[in-house]
N, C-alpha and C positions, 0 to 999 in steps of 0.2 A: 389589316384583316378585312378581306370581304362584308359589309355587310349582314348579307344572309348568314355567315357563318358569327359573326358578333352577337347578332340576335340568338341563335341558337345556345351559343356559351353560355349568356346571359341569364338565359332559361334552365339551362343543366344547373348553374349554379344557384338559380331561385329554390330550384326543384330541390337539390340534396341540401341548402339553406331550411328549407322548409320542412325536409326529412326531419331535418335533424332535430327540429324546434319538436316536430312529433312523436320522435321517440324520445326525447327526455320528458316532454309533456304525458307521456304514456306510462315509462318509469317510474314518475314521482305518483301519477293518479295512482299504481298498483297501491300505495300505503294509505291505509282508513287511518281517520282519525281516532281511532280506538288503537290500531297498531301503533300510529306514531307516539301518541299518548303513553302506552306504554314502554315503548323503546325510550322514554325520557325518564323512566321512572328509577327512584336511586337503585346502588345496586343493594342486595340484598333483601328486597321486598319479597315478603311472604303474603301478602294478600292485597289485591286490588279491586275497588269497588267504581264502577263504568256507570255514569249514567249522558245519556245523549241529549243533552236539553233542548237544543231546535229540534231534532225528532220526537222527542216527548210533546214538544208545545204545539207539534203540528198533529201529532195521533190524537190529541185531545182539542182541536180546534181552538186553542190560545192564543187569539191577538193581543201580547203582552208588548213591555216597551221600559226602557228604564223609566217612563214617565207614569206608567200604571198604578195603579195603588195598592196597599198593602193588602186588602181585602180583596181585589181581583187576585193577585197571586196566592193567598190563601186558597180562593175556589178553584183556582189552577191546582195546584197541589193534592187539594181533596180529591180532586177527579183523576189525578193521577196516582193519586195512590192506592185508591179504589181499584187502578186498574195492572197495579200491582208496580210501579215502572218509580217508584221513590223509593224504595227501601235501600240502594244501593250508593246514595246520596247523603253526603255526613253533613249539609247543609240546610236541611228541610226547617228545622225549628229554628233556624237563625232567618231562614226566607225573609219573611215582613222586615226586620228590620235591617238585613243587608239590603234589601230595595227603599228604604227609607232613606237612611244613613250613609251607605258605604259606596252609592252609585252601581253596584251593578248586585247580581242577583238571579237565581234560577231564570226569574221572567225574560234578561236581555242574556245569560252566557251559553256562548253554543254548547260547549261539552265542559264536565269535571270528573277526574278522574282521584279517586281516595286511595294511598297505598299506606301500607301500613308493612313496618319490618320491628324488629326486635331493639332495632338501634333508634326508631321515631317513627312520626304517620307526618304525613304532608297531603293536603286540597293543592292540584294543578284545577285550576279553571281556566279553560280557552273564551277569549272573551271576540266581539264580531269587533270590526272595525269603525262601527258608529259609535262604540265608546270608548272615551280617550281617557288611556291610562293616567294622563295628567291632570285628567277631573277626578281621579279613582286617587290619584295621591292630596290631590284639594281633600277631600273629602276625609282620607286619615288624618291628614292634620289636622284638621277641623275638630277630630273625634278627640286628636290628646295625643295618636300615636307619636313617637319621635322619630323624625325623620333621619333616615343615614347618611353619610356623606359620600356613599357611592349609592350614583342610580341602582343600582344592580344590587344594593345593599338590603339588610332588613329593616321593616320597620317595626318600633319595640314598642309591643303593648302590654302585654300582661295580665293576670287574673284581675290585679284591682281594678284597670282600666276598661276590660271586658263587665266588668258588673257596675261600672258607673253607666255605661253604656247601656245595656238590656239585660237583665237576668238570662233571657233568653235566646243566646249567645255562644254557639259553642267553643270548648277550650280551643278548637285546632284554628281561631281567629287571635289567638294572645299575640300574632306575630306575624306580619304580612312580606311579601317580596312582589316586585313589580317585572316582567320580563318583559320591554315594550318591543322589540326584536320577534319576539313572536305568540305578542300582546296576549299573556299571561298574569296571571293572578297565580301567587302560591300564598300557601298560609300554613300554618303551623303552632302545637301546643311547645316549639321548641325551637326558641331564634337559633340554635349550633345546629341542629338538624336543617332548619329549612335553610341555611348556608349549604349544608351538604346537599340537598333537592335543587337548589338553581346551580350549583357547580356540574349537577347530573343532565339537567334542562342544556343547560349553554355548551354542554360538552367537554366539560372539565373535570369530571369527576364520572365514577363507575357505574354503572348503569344493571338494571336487573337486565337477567340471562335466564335462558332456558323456558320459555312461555311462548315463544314463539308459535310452532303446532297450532296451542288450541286457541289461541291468540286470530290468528288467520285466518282458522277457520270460522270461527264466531263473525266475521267480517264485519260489519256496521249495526250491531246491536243496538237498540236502544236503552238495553242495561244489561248490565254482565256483573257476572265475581268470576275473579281470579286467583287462583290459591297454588301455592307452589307445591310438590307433591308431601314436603315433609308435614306443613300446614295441614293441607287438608287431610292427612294420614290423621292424626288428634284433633281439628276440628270438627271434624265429620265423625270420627272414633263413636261406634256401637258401646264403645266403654263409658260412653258418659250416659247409656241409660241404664233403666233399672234392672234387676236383675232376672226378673222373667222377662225383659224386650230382648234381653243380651241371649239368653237359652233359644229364643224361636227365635234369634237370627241365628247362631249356631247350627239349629236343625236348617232352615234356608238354606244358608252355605254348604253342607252337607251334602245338599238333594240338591244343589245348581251346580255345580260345578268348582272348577278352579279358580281363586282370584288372586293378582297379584299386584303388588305394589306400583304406582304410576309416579311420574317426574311432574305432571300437573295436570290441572283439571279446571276447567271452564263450564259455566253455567250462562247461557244468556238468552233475555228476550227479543225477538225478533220482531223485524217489521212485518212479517205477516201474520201475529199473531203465536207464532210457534217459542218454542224452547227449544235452548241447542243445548246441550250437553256435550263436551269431551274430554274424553282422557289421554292420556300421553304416557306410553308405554316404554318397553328397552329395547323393543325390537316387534318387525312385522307377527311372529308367529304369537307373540303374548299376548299380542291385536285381537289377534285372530281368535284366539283360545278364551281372553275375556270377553268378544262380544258376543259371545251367546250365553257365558255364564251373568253378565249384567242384562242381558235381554230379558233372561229368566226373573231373576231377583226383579228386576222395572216395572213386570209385570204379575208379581203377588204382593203376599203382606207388606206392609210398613210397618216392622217394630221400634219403637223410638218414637215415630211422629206420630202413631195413633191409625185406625182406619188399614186401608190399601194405598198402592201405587194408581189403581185404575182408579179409585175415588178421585184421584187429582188430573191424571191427565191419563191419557192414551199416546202407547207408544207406536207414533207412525214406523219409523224404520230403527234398524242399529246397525251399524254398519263399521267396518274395520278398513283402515285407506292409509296401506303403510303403518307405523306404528302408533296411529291413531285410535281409538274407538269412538264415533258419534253415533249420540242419540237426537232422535228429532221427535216431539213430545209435543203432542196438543191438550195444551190443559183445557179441564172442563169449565161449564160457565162458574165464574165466578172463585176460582181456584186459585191461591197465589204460590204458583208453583217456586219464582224465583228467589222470595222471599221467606219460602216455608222450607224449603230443601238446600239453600243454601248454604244451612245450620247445620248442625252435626243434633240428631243423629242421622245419619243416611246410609239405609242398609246396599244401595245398591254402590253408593263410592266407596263403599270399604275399600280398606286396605289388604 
């Protein structure tokens, strides 16, 4: 071959070599770690609780480190919580002494994602690459836990071994799992369950469905709840308040319009300060038809939580995209909208 024309091939091949590396590098960037997070979560979860820990540590100016002390990550927490960005974290009151103890801890893990189903709750915590899972297993041992005979195994602690440790301590640490493959932390108030959580993790076992939608569209929240539609049909349920919030929501609903039952429903706070809200509907036209009857209701009374909807935030848009409904919500100063509405009661997620 020529020369001139060798260089050339050379080049076509660099060039579609290189394609190529871009659109798989392209592919994989489309998935948030809040998406992937949940695509690993078991199947059958009805509720999932998001919080973004390196985005939290960086919206509150947090130079933390596993080296930090117990009393720095408390004032870390204070001020996040203040600003509403813990309540979605089953991890808060174990903080100091998983940072003491356990090697890692709100202050060093990037993301934890809390699910919870009817069959067990399981902590995924993504942990960064500066710390080594096999300091994070030094360290259970150290505590008492018994190690398994498969890496990939659980490790078995339990109530007594949790309260020799810290009162302070939540139950979903009785039971640890290491996924160093894609340096993970699970834990669990239930060594058979967090067996079924890494069989979901490693891809061996069933995974939750249908959360997708509002899933996506939340994109890189710095905290979220996620609730499947039958969940949030009863945990939001107007039936749990009293009986005159239940009557003027009845009149509400009345004078707003149509609502109908959703497949799931997403709450999260944003990096710029905002709230997303979405639903997931059976089709475009019920999209269509709840976002102006929930536009309505978002923007009067709250029966159940007390006060109004505008007491808390202002609703910037609502909008219907496909069988979606998003709301986008600026809470007011000092308002914890994620925290306060992601309880039941909530006249606007009715069912």
């Amino acid at each position: 071959m020529p020369r001139r024309l060798w260089v050339v091939a050379a080049v076509v091949i660099a060039l579609v070599v290189a394609a190529g590396g871009y659109l798989w590098w392209r592919q994989d960037d489309r998935t948030s770690s809040f998406a992937w997070a949940v695509d690993h979560a078991p199947g059958g979860t009805q509720r999932l609780s998001w919080t973004d820990w390196a985005a939290v540590r960086q919206h509150e100016h947090a130079a933390l480190s596993t080296r930090s002390s117990a009393a720095d990550v408390r004032r870390f927490l204070d001020r996040a919580y203040d600003d509403d960005l813990t309540s979605t974290s089953a991890l808060v009151t174990s903080a100091p002494v998983l940072q003491q103890r356990y090697g890692f801890s709100p202050a060093s893990a990037d993301w934890e994602l809390f699910s919870q189903s009817y069959q067990g709750a399981v902590v995924m915590l993504h942990l960064p690459s500066s710390v080594d899972l096999d300091d994070v297993a030094d360290h259970l041992g150290d505590l008492g836990y018994r190690e398994p005979d498969d890496p990939d195994g659980v490790w078995l602690g339990g109530e007594d071994l949790l309260a020799r440790i810290s009162p302070s301590l939540t139950g979903e640490l009785q039971y640890v799992a290491l996924d160093r493959g894609d340096d993970l932390v699970l834990t669990s108030d239930s060594a058979a369950f967090l067996g079924v959580a890494m069989d979901a993790v490693q891809g061996h076992g069933a995974t939750v469905t249908g959360l997708d939608g509002v899933v996506d569209d939340a994109g890189e929240p710095l905290a979220a709840a996620v609730y499947s539609g039958d969940y949030a049909c009863g945990a939001l349920a107007m039936a749990h308040a009293g009986a005159a919030d239940q009557t003027a929501a009845k009149r509400l609903l009345a004078a707003a319009g149509e609502v109908n039952p959703y497949s799931a429903f997403a709450m999260s706070d944003q990096p710029d300060g905002t709230v997303r809200v979405a639903f997931e509907f059976d089709g475009d036209e019920t999209a269509r038809t709840n976002a102006d009857t929930r536009a309505t209701l978002a923007r009067g009374p709250a029966p159940g939580q007390g006060g109004t909807f505008p007491d808390r935030f202002t609703v910037t848009s609502v909008t219907a995209r496909g069988s979606l409904v998003v709301m986008r919500l600026k809470p007011r100063p000092d308002a914890s909208v994620l925290s306060d509405l992601s309880t039941g009661p909530v006249l606007f997620a009715t069912c």
